[in-house]
SESESE-538861 format. One line per field, with one value per atom (N, C-alpha, C): residue number from 1; residue in one letter; atom name; x, y, z. Coordinates in nm, 2 decimals. Each point is the difference from the previous one (the first is absolute). Layout:
BEGIN
kolmar [NUM, ...] $
vodren [A, ...] $
zake [CA, ...] $
u [X, ...] $
v [Y, ...] $
w [Z, ...] $
END
This chain:
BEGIN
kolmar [1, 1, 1, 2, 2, 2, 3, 3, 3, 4, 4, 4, 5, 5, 5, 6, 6, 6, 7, 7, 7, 8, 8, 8, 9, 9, 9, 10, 10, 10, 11, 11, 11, 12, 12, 12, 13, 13, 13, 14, 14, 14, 15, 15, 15, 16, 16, 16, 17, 17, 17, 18, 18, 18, 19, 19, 19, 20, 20, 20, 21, 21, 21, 22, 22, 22, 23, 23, 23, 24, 24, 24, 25, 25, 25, 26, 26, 26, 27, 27, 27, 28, 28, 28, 29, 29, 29, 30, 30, 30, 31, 31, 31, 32, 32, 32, 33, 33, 33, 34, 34, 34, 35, 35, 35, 36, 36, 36, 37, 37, 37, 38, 38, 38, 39, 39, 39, 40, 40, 40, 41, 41, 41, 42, 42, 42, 43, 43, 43, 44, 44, 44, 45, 45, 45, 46, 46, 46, 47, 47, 47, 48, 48, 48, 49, 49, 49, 50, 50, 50, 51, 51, 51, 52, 52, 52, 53, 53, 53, 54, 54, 54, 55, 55, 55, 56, 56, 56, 57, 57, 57, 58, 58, 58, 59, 59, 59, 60, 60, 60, 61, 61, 61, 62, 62, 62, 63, 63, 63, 64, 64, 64, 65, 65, 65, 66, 66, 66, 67, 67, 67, 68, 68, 68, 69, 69, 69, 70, 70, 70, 71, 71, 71, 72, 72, 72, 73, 73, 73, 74, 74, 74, 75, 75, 75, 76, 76, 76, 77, 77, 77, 78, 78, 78, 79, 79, 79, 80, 80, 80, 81, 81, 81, 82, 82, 82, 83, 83, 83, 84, 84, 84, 85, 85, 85, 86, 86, 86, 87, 87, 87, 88, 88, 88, 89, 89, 89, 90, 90, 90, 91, 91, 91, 92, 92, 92, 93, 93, 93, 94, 94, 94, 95, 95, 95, 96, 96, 96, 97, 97, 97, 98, 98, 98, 99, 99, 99, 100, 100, 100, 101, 101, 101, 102, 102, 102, 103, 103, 103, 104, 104, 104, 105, 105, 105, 106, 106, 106, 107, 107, 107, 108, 108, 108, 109, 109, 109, 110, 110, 110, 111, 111, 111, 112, 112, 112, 113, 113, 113, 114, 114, 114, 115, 115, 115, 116, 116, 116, 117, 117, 117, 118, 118, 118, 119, 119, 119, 120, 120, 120, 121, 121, 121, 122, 122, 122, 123, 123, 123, 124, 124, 124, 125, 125, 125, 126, 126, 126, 127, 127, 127, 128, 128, 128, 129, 129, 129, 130, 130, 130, 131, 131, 131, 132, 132, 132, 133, 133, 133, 134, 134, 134, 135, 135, 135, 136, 136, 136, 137, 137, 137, 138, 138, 138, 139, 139, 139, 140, 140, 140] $
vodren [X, X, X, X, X, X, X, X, X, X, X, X, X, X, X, X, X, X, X, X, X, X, X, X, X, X, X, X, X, X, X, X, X, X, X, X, X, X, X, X, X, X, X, X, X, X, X, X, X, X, X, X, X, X, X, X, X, X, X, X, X, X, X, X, X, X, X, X, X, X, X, X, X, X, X, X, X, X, X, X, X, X, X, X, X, X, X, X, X, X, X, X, X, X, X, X, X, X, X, X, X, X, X, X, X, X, X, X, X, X, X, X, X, X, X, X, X, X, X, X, X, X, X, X, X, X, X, X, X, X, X, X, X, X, X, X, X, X, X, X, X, X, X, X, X, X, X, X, X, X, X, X, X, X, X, X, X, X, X, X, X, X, X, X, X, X, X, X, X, X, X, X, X, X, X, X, X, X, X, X, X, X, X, X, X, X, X, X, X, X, X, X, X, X, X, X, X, X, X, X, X, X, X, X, X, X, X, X, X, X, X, X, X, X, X, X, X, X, X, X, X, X, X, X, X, X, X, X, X, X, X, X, X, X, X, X, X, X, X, X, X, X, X, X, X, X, X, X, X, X, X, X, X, X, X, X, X, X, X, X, X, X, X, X, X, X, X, X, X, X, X, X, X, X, X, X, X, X, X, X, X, X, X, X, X, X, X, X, X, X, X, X, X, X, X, X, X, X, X, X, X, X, X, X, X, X, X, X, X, X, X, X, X, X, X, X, X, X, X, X, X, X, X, X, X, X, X, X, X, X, X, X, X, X, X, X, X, X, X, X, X, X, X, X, X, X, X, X, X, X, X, X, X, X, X, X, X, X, X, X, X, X, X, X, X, X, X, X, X, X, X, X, X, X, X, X, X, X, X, X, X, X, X, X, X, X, X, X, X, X, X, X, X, X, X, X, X, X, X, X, X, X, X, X, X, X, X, X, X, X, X, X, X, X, X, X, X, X, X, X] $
zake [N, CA, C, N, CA, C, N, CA, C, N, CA, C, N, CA, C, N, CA, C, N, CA, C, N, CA, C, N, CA, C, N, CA, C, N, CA, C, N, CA, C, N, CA, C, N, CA, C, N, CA, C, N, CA, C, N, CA, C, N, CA, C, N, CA, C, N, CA, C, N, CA, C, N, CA, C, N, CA, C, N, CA, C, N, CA, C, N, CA, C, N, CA, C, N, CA, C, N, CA, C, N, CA, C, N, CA, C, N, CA, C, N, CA, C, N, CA, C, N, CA, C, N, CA, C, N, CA, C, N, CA, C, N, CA, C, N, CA, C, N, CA, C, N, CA, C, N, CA, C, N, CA, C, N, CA, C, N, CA, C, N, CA, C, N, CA, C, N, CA, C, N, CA, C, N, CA, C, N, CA, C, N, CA, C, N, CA, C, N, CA, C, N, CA, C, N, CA, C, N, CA, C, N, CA, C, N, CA, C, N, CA, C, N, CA, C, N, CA, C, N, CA, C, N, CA, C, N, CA, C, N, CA, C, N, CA, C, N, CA, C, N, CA, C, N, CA, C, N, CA, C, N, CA, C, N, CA, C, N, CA, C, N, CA, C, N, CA, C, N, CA, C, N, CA, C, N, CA, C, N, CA, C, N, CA, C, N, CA, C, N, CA, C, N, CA, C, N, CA, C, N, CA, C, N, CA, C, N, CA, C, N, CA, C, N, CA, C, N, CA, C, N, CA, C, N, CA, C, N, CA, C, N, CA, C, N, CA, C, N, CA, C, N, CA, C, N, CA, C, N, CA, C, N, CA, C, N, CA, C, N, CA, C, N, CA, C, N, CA, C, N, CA, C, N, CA, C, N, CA, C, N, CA, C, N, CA, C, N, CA, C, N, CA, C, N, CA, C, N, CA, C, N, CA, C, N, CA, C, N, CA, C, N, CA, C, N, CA, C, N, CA, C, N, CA, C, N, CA, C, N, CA, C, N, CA, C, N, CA, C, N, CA, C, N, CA, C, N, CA, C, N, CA, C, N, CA, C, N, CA, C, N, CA, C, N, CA, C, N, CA, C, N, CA, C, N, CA, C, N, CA, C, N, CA, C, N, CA, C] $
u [-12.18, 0.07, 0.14, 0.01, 0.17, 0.11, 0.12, 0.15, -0.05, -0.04, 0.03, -0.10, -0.15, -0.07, 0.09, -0.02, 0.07, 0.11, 0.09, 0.08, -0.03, -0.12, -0.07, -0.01, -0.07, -0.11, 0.14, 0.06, 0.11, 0.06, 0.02, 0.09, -0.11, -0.14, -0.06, -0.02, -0.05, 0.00, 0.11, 0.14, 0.09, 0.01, -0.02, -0.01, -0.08, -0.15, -0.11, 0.07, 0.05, 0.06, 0.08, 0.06, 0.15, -0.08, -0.06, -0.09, -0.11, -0.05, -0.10, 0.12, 0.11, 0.11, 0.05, 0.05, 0.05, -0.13, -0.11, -0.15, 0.02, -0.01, 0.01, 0.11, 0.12, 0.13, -0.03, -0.04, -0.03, -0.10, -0.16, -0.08, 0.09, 0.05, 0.04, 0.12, 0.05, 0.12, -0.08, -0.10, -0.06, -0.06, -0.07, -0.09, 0.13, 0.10, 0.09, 0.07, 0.00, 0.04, -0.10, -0.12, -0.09, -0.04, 0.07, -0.01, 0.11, 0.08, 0.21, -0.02, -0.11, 0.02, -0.10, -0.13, -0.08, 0.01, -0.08, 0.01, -0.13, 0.04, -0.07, -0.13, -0.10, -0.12, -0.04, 0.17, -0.03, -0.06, -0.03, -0.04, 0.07, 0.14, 0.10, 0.00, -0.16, 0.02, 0.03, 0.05, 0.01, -0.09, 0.03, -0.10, -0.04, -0.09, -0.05, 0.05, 0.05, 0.03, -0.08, -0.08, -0.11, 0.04, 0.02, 0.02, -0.06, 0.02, -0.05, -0.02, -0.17, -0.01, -0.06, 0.04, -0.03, -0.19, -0.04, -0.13, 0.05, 0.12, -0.03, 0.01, 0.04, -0.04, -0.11, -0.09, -0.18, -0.05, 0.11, -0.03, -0.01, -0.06, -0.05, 0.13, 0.00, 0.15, -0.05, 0.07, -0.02, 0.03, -0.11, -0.03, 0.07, -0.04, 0.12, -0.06, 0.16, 0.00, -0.11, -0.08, -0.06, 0.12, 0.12, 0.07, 0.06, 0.00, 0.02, -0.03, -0.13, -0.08, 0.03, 0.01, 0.02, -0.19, 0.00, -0.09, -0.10, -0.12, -0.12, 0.05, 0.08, 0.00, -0.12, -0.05, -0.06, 0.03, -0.04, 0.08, -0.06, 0.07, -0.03, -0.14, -0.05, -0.11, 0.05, 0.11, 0.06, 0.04, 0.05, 0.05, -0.12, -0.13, -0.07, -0.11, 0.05, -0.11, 0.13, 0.14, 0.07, -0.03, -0.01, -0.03, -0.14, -0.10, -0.10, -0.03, 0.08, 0.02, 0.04, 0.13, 0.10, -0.09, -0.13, -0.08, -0.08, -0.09, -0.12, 0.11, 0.08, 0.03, 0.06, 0.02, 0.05, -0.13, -0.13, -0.08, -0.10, -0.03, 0.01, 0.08, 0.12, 0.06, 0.00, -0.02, -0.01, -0.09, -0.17, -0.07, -0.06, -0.06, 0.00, 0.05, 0.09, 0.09, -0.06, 0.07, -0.02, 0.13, -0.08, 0.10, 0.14, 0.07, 0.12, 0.04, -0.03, 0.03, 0.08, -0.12, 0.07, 0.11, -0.03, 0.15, 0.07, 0.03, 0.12, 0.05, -0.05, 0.04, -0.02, -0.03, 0.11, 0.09, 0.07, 0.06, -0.01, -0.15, -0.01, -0.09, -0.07, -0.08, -0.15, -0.07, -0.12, -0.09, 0.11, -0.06, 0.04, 0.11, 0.00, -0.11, -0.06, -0.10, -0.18, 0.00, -0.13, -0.07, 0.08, -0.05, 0.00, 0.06, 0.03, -0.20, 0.06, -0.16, -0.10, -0.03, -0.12, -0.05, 0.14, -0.05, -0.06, 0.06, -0.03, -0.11, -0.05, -0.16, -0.09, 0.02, -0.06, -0.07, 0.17, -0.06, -0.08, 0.03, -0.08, 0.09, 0.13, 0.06, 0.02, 0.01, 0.02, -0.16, 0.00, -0.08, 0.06, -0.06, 0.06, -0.17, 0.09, -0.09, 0.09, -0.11, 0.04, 0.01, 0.04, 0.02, 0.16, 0.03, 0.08, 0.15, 0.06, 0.15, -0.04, -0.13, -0.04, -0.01, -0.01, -0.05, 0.05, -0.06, 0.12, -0.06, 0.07, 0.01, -0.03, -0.11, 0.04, -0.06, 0.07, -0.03, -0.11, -0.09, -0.15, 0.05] $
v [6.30, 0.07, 0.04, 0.12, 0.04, -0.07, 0.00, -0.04, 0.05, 0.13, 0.07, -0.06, -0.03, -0.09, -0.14, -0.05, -0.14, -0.03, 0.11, 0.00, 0.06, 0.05, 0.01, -0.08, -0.07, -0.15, -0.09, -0.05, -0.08, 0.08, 0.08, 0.05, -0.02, 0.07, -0.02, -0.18, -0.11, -0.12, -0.01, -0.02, -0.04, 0.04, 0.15, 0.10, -0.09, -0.07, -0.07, -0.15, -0.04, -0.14, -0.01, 0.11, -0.01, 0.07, 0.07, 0.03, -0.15, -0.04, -0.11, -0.12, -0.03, -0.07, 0.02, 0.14, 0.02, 0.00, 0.05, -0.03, -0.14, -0.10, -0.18, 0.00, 0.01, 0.02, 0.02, 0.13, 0.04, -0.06, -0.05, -0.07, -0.12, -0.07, -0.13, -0.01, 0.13, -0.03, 0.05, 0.10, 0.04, -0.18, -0.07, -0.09, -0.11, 0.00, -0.09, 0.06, 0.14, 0.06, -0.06, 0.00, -0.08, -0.14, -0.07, -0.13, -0.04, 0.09, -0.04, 0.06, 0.05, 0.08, -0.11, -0.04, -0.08, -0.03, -0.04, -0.05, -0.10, -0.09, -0.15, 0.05, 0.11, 0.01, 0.08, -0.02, 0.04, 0.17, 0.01, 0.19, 0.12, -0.03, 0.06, 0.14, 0.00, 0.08, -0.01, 0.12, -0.03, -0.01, -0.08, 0.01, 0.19, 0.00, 0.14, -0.02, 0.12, 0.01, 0.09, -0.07, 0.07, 0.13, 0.12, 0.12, 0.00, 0.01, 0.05, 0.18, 0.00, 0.10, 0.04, 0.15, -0.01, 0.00, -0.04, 0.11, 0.15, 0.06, 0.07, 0.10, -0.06, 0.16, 0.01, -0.13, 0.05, -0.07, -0.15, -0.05, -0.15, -0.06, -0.13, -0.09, -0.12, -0.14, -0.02, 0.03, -0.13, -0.08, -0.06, -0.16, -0.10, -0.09, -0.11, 0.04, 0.01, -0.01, -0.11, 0.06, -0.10, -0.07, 0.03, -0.08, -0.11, -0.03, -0.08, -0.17, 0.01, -0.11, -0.02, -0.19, -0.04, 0.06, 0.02, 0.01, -0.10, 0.04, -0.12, -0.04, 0.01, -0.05, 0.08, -0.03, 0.02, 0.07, 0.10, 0.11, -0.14, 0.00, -0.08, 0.09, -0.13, 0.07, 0.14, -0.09, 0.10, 0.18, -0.02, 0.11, 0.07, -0.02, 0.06, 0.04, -0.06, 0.12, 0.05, -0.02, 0.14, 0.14, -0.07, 0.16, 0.04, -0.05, 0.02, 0.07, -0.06, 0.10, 0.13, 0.01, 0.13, 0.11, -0.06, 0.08, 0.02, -0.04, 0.03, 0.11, -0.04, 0.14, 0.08, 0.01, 0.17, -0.01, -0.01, 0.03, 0.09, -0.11, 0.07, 0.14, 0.03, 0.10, 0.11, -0.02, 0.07, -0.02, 0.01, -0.01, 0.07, -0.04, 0.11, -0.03, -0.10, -0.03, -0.08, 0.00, -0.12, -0.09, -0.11, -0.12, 0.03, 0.08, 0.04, 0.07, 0.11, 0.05, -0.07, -0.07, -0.13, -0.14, -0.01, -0.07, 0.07, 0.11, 0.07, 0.05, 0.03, 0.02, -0.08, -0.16, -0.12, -0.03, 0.03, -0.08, -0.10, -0.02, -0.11, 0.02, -0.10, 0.05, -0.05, 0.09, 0.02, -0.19, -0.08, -0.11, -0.07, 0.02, -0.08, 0.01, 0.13, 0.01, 0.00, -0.02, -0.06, -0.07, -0.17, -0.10, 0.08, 0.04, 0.04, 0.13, 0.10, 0.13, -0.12, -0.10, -0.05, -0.12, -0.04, -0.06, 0.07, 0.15, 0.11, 0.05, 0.03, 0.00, -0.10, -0.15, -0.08, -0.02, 0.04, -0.01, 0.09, 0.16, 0.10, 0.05, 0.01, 0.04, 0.18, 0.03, 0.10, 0.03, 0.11, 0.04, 0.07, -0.03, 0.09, 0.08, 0.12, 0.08, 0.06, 0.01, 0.00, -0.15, 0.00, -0.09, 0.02, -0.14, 0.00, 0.07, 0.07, 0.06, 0.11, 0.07, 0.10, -0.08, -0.13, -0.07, 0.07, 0.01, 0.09, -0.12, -0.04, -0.09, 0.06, 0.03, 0.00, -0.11, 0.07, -0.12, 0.02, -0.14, 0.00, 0.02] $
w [-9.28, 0.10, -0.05, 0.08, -0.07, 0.11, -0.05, 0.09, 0.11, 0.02, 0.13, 0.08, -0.05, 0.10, 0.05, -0.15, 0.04, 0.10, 0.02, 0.10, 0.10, 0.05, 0.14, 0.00, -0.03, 0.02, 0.07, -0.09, 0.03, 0.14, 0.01, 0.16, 0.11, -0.02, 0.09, 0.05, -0.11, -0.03, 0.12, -0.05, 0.06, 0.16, 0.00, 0.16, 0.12, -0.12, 0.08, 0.05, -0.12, 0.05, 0.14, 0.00, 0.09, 0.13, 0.01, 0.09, 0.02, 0.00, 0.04, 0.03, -0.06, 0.05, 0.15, 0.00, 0.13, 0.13, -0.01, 0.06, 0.02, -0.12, 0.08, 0.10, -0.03, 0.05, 0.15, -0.01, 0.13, 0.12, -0.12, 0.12, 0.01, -0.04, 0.01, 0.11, 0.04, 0.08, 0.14, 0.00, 0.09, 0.12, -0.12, 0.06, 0.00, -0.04, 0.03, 0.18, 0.01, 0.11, 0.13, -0.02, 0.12, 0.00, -0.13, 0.00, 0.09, 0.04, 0.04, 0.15, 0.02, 0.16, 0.05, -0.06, 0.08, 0.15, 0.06, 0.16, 0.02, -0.08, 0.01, 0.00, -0.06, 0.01, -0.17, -0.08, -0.14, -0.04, 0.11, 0.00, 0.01, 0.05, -0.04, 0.10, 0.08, 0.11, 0.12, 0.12, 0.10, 0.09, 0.11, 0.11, 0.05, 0.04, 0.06, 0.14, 0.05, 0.12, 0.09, 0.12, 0.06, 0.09, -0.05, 0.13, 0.10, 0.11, 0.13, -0.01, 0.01, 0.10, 0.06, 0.05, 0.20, 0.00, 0.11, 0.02, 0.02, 0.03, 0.06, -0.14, -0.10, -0.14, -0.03, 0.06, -0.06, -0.09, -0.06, -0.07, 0.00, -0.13, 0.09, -0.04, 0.10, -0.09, -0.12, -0.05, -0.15, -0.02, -0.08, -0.01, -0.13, 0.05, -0.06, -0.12, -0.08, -0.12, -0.12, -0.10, -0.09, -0.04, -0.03, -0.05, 0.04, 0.08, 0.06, 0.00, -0.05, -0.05, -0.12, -0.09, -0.10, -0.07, -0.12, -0.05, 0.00, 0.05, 0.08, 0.15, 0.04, 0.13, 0.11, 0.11, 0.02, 0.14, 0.04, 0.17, 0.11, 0.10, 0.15, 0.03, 0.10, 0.08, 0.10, 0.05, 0.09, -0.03, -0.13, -0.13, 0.01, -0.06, -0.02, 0.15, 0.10, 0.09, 0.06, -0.04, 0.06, -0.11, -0.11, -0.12, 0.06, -0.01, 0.03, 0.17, 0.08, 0.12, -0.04, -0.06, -0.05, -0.09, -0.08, -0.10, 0.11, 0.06, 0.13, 0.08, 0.03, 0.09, -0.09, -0.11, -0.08, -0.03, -0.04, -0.01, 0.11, 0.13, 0.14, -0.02, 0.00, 0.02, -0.17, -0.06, -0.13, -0.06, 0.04, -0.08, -0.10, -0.09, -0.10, -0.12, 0.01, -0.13, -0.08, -0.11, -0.10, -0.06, -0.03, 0.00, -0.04, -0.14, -0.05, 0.13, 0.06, 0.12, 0.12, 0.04, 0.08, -0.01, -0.11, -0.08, 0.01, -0.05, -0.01, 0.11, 0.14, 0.15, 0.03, -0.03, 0.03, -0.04, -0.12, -0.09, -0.04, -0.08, -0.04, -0.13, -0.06, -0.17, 0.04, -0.09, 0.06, -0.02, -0.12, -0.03, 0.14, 0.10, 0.10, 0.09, 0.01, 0.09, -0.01, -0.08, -0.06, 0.10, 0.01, 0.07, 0.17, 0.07, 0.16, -0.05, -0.07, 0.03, -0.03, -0.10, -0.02, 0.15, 0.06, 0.15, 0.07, 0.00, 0.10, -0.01, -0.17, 0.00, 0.03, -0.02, 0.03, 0.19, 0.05, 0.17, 0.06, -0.14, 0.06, 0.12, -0.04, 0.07, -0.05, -0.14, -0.08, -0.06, -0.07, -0.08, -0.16, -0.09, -0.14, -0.04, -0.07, -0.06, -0.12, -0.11, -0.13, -0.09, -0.13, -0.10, -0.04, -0.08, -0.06, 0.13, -0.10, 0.04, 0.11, 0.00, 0.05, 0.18, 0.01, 0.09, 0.15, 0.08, 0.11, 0.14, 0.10, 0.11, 0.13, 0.11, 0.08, 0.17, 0.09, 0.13, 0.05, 0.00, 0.06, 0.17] $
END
């Protein structure tokens, strides 16, 4: 190799070091920044705050936050036939949909509502047509 390489090499070399330094530098202060804000649950995030709104824009309340729950904890009885009421009537009234659909004009994720549509088909309260994602819900 000639000087002129060997003195790329060495600058880039160096350019890489000081670059991957400042990178640690930086995650390390990042994860020290949510270790120092904590709120006794080590996650470093905030509570969600539930919006109100009206019937009268046409849309449905949204539902308690997933977050809410420690990881495994498990929803109240109570919890789950109020979701499960709140999904039966946007279903009732917007039928046609599919599950992403309906999460998302609750404000809530489609993994929260799994358990509430699979009671609703079990009582035969709902009906689905289609598979998979294509799945669409409506009121028997």
């Amino acid at each position: 190799m000639s000087d002129v390489e060997n003195e790329l090499r060495s600058r880039i070399d160096t350019f890489v070091e000081e670059l991957s330094a400042l990178i640690r530098r930086q995650a390390l202060e990042a994860v020290e920044e949510v270790l120092n804000k904590g709120d006794g649950l080590g996650t470093g995030r905030r509570p969600v705050k539930l919006g109100s709104v009206g019937r009268l824009s046409g849309q449905a309340p949204k539902l308690f936050s997933a977050g809410k729950r420690r990881p495994g904890e498990k929803r109240s009885p109570e919890h789950l036939i109020q979701i499960t009421d709140q999904v039966y009537g946007y279903i009732k009234s917007n039928s046609g949909q599919g599950i992403e659909q309906i999460a998302k004009a609750l404000g809530t994720t489609t993994k929260e509502l799994t358990l509430p549509v699979r009671k609703l088909l079990v009582e035969k309260k709902i009906g689905a047509k289609g598979q998979k994602r294509a799945t669409r819900y409506f009121p028997r």
